[in-house]
C-alpha positions as CSV (number, residue, x, y, z in Angstrom):
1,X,-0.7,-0.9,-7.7
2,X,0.8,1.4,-5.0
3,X,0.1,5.1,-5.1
4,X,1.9,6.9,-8.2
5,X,1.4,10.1,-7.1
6,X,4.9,10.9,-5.0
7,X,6.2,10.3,-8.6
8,X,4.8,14.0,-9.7
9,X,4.4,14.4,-13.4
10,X,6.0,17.7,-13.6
11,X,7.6,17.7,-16.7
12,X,4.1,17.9,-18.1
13,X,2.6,19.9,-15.7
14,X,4.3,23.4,-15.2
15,X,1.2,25.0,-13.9
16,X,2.5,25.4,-10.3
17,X,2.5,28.5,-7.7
18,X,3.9,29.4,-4.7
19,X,1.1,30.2,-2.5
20,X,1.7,28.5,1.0
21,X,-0.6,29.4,4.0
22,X,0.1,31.2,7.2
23,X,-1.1,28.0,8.9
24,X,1.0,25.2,7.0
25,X,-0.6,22.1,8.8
26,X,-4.0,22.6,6.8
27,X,-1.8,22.1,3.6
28,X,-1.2,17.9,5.1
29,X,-3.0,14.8,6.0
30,X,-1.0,13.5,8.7
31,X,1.4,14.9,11.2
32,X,2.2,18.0,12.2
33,X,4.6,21.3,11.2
34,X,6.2,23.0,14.2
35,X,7.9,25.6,13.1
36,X,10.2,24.5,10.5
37,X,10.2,21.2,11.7
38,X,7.4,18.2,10.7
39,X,7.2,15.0,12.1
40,X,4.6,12.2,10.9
41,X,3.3,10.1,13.3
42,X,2.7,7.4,11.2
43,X,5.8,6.9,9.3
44,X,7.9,7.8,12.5
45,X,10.0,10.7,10.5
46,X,10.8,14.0,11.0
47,X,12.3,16.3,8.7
48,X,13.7,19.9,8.9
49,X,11.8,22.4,6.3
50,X,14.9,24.4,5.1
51,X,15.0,28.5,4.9
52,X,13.7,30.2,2.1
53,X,11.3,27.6,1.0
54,X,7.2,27.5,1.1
55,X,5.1,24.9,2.6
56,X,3.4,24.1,-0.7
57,X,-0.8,24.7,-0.6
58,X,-2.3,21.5,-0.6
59,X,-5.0,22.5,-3.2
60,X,-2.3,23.2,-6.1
61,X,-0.3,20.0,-5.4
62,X,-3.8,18.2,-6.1
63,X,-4.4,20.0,-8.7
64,X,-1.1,19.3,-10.5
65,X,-1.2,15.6,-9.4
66,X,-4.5,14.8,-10.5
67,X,-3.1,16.3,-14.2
68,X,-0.5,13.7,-14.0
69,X,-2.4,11.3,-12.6
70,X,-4.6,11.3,-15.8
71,X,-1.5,11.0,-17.9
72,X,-0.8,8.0,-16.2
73,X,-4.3,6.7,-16.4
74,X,-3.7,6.9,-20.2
75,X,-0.7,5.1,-20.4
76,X,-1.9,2.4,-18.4
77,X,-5.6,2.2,-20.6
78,X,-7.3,2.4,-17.1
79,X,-7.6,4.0,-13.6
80,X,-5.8,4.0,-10.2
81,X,-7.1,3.7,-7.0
82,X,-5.6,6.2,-4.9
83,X,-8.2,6.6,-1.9
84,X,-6.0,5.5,0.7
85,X,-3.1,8.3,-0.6
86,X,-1.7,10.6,2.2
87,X,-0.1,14.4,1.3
88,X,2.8,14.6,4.1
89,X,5.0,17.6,3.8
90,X,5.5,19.5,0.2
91,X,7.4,22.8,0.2
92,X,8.7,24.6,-2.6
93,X,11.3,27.4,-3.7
94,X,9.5,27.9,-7.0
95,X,7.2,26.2,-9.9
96,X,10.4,23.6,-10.6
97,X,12.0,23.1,-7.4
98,X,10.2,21.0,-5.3
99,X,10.2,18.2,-2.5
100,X,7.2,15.9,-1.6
101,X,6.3,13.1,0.8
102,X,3.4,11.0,0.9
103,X,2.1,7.6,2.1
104,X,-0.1,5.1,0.9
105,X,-1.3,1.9,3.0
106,X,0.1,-1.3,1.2
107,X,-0.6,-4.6,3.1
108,X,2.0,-7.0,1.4
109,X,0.5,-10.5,0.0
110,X,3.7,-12.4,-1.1
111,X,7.4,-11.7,-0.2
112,X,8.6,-9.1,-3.0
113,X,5.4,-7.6,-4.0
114,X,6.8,-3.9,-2.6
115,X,9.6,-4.2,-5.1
116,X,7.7,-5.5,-8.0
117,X,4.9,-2.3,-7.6
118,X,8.0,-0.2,-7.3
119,X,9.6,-0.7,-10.4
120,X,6.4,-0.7,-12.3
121,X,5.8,2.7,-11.2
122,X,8.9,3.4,-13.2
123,X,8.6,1.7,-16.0
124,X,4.8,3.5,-15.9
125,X,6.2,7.3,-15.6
126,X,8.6,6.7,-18.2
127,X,6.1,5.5,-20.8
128,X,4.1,8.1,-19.5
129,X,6.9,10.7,-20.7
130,X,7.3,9.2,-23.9
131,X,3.2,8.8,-24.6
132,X,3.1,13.0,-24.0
133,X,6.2,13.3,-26.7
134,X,8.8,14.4,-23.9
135,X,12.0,13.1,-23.9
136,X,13.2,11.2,-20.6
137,X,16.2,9.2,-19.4
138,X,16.0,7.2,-16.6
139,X,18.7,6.0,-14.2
140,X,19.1,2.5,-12.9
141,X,17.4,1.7,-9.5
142,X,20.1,1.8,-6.4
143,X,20.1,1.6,-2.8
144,X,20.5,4.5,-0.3
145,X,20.4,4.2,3.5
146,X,19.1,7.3,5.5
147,X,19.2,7.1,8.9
148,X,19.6,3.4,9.5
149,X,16.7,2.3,6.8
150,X,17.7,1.3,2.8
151,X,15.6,3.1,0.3
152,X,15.2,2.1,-3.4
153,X,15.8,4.9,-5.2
154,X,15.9,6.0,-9.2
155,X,15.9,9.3,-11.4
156,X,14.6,10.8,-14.6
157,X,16.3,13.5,-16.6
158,X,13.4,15.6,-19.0
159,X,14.7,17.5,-21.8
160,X,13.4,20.5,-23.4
161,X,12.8,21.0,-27.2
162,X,16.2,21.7,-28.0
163,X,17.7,18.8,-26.2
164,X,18.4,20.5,-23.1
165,X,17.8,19.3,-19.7
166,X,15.0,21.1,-18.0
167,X,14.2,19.4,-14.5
168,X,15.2,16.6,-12.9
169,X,13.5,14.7,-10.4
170,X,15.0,12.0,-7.4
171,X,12.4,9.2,-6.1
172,X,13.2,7.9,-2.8
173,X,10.6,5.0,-1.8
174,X,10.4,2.7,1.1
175,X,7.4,0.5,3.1
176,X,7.7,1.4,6.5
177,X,5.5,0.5,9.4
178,X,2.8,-0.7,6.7
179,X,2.7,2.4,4.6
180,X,4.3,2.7,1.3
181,X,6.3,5.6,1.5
182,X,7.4,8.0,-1.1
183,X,9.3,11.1,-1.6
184,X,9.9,13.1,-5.0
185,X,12.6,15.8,-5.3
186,X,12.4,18.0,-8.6
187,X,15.1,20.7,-8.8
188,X,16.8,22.4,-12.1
189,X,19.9,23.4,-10.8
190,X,22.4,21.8,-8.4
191,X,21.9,24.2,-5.6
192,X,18.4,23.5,-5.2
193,X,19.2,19.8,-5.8
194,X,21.9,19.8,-3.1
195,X,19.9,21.7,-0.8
196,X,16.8,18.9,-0.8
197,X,18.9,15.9,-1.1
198,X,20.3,17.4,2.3
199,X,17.9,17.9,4.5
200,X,16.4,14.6,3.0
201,X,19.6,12.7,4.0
202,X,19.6,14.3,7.3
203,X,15.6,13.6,8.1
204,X,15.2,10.5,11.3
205,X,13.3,7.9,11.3
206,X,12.5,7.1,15.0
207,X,12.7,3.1,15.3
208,X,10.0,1.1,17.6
């Protein structure tokens, strides 16, 4: 199964902080931050980290993913083999509004394999909601092109106790150059969401 982990469990794990380093490029596995710009190597993308917002500490995204991760391992009545998983660039505003990229090697062994992993990620996060007694709606999966290259892409909508929406989160995935590609946007508010969905839209992808 590809990597689940761009797909952040948030909306049962609110235990994040905003604690980024003075060095940000020992908070990622591959590539490299120059200023407020990071480019991966591998995936051939470079993205522009926007004002205001906090290259997110590598430990605390680890933390909250392996929380969600075992969430997930519960739902699924087993484990997940994510040794192959690569933390790209994560940077935060705050404990709810959040972008992260990572990549996961996924050699492809029949035409359409990508896409059936991809929507059983999905259908895995969703039931994964449900199992922890949250309530989630999902959105139907579409198509958006970024700089030349289609991504499939799909949202969830978590609600509060009282019915009220209380994040929202964006997954763009693609497999590019070998790697199975994934980026996960939570925000609470359309600022925030406008703001990541930007400089998302606006990232290159440098083609061979």
């Amino acid at each position: 199964m590809k990597s689940i982990f761009f797909a952040i469990i948030a909306g049962i794990v609110f235990t994040l902080t905003s604690c980024g380093q003075a060095d940000p490029n020992k908070n990622i596995d591959e590539g490299k931050v120059t200023g407020n710009t990071y480019t991966s190597q591998e995936i051939n993308w470079t993205i522009e980290i926007p004002d205001g917002w906090t290259v997110r500490d590598k430990e605390t995204t680890e933390i909250a993913n392996s929380k969600g991760l075992k969430a997930i391992e519960q739902t699924i009545g087993g484990e997940v083999d994510y040794k192959g998983l690569k933390y790209l660039i994560a940077f935060q505003k705050n404990q709810f509004n959040i972008f992260q990229a990572t990549s996961e090697p996924f050699e492809l062994e029949y035409e359409g394999e990508w896409e059936e992993n991809n929507a059983a990620l999905k259908s895995i996060v969703y039931a994964t909601y449900e199992n922890k007694g949250i309530q989630v709606d999902s959105s139907a999966t579409t198509t958006e092109t970024i700089d030349g290259l289609d991504f499939q892409v799909y949202s969830f909508k978590i609600y509060g106790p009282k019915g009220e929406v209380i994040l929202e989160q964006i997954m763009y995935s693609r497999l590019i150059n070998g790697f199975d590609f994934g980026v996960s946007i939570n925000f609470n508010n359309d600022k925030d969401r406008d703001e990541l969905l930007k400089v998302f839209r606006n990232s290159k992808f440098k083609k061979d």
